[in-house]
C-alpha positions as CSV (number, residue, x, y, z in Angstrom):
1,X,133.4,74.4,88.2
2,X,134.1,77.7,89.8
3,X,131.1,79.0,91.2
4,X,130.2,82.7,89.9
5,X,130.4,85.7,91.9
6,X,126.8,86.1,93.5
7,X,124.7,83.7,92.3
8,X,124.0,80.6,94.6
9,X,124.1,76.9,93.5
10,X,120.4,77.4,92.8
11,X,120.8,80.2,90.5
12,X,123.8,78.5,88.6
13,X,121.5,75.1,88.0
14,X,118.5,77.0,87.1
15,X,120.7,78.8,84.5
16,X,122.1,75.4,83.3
17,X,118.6,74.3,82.9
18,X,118.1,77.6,81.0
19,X,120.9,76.9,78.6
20,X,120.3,73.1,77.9
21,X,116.2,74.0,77.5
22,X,117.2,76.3,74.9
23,X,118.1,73.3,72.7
24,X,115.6,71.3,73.7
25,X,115.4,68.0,76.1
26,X,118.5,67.4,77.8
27,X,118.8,63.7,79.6
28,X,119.8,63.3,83.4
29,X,121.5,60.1,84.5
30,X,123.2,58.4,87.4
31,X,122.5,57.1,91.2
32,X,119.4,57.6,91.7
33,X,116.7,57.1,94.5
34,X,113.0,57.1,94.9
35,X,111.4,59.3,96.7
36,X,108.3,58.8,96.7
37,X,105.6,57.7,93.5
38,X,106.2,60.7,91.3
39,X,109.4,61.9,92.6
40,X,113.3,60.5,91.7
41,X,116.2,62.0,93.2
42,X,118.7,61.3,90.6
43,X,122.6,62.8,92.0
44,X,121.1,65.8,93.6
45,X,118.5,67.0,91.2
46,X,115.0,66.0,92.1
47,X,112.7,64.8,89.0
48,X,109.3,65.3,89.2
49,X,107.8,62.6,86.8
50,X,105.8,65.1,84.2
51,X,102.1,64.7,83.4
52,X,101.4,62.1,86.6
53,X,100.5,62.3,90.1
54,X,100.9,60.0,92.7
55,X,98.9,59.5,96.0
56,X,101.2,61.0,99.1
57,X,103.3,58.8,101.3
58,X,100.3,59.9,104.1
59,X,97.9,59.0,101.8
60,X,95.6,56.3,102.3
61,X,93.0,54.3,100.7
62,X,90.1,51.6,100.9
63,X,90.8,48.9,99.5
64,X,88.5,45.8,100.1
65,X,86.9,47.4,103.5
66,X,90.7,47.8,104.5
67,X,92.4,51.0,105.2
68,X,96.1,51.1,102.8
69,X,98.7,53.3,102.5
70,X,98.5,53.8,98.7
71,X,100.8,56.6,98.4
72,X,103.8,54.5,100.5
73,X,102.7,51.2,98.1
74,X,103.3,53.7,94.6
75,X,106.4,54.8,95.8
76,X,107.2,50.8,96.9
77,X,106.0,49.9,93.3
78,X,108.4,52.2,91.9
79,X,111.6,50.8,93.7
80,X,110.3,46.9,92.7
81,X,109.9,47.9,89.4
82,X,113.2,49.8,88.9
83,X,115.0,47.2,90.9
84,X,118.8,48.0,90.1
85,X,118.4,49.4,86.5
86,X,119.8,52.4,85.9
87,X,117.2,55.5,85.5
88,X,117.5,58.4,82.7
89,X,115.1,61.1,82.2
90,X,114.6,63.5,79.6
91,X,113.6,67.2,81.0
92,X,113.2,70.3,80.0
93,X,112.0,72.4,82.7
94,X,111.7,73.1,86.7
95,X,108.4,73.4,88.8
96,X,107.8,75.8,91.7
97,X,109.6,73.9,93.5
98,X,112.6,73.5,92.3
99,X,112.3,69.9,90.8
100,X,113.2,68.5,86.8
101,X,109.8,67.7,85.4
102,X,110.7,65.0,83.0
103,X,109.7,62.0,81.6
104,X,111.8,59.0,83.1
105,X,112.7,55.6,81.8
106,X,114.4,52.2,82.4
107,X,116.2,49.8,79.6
108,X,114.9,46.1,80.4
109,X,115.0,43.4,77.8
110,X,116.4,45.8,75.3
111,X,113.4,47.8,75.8
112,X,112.8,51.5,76.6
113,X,109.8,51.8,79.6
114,X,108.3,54.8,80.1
115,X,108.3,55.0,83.8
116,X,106.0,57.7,83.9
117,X,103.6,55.6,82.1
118,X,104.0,52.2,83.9
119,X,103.3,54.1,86.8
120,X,99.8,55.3,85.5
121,X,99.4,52.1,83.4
122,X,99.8,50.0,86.6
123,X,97.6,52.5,88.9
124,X,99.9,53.6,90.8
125,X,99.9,57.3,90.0
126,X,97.0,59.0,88.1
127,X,97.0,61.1,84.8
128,X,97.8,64.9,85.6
129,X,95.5,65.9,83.5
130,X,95.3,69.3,84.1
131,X,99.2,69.7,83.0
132,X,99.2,67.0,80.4
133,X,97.1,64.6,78.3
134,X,99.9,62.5,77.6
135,X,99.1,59.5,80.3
136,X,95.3,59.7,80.1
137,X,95.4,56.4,77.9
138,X,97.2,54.9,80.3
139,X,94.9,55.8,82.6
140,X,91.7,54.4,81.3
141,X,93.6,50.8,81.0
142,X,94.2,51.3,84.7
143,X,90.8,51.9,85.3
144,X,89.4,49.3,83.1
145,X,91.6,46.6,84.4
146,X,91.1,48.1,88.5
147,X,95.0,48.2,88.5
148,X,96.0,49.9,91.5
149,X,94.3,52.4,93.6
150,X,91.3,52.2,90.9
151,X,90.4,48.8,92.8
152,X,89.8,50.9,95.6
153,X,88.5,54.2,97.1
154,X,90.8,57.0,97.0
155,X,90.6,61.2,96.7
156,X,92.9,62.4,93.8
157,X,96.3,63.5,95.1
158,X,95.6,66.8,94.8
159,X,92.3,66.8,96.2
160,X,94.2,64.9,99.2
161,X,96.8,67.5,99.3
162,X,94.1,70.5,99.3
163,X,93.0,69.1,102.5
164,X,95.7,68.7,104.0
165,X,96.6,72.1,103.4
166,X,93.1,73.1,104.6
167,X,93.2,71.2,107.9
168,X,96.7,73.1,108.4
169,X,95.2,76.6,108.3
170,X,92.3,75.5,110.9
């Protein structure tokens, strides 16, 4: 694809997004690799899995008395779970950051999973729920089965990540 005269590569996938937007979800396909609980590089588009957030790879927990890397086990959980099936997502949008928010999925057993959900379902990530109301049901299973990071003690990711900013400007 000839590149246009004056807009970078940022621009022209921004404007692709744009386009495809316009008529709704579009899907994203092909090698992919996790990056960390809530994040899929998928070719080189980064998908931020809408409406979840998982602890950061820093992040750590108590679990039993014991200090745990949560955030490094949720991206861990991810790449078990995925194994070698191929990921799709549907998206729609970008973040400030530049990533596809989007809903992401595996086939397994003739089955469609909901990777954003397995993720929250499993405790792995949390409900966003300040963005979306979409996992909070599969939230409340994590919690009432203490899947996850609800068997232990753990700030929210973005309480986490408040901190850390705040400890950066100190």
């Amino acid at each position: 694809m000839a590149r246009a005269k004056g807009l970078t590569r940022r621009e022209i996938k921004y404007l692709i997004v744009l386009i495809l937007g316009a008529f709704g979800f579009f899907t994203i396909t092909g090698n992919s690799r996790i990056i960390d609980g809530d994040t899929i590089k998928i070719g080189q588009e980064r998908v931020r899995l809408q409406g979840i957030d998982a602890p950061e790879t820093a992040q750590t927990c108590r679990c039993g008395g014991q200090k745990v890397f949560c955030g490094k086990q949720a991206a861990q959980a991810l790449k078990d779970f995925v194994a070698d099936s191929e990921i799709f997502c549907d998206a729609k949008e970008r973040d400030a950051y530049g990533r596809l928010l989007g809903e992401c999925f595996i086939r397994r057993d003739g089955r469609k999973i909901n990777l954003n959900a397995w993720m929250v379902e499993n405790g792995h990530a949390v409900a966003y729920s300040h963005y979306s109301k979409k996992f909070v049901p599969n939230e409340e299973i994590a919690k009432e089965k203490s899947n996850g990071i609800w068997a232990c003690k753990f700030d929210m990711p973005w309480d986490y990540r408040k901190k850390q900013r705040s400890k950066k400007r100190r």
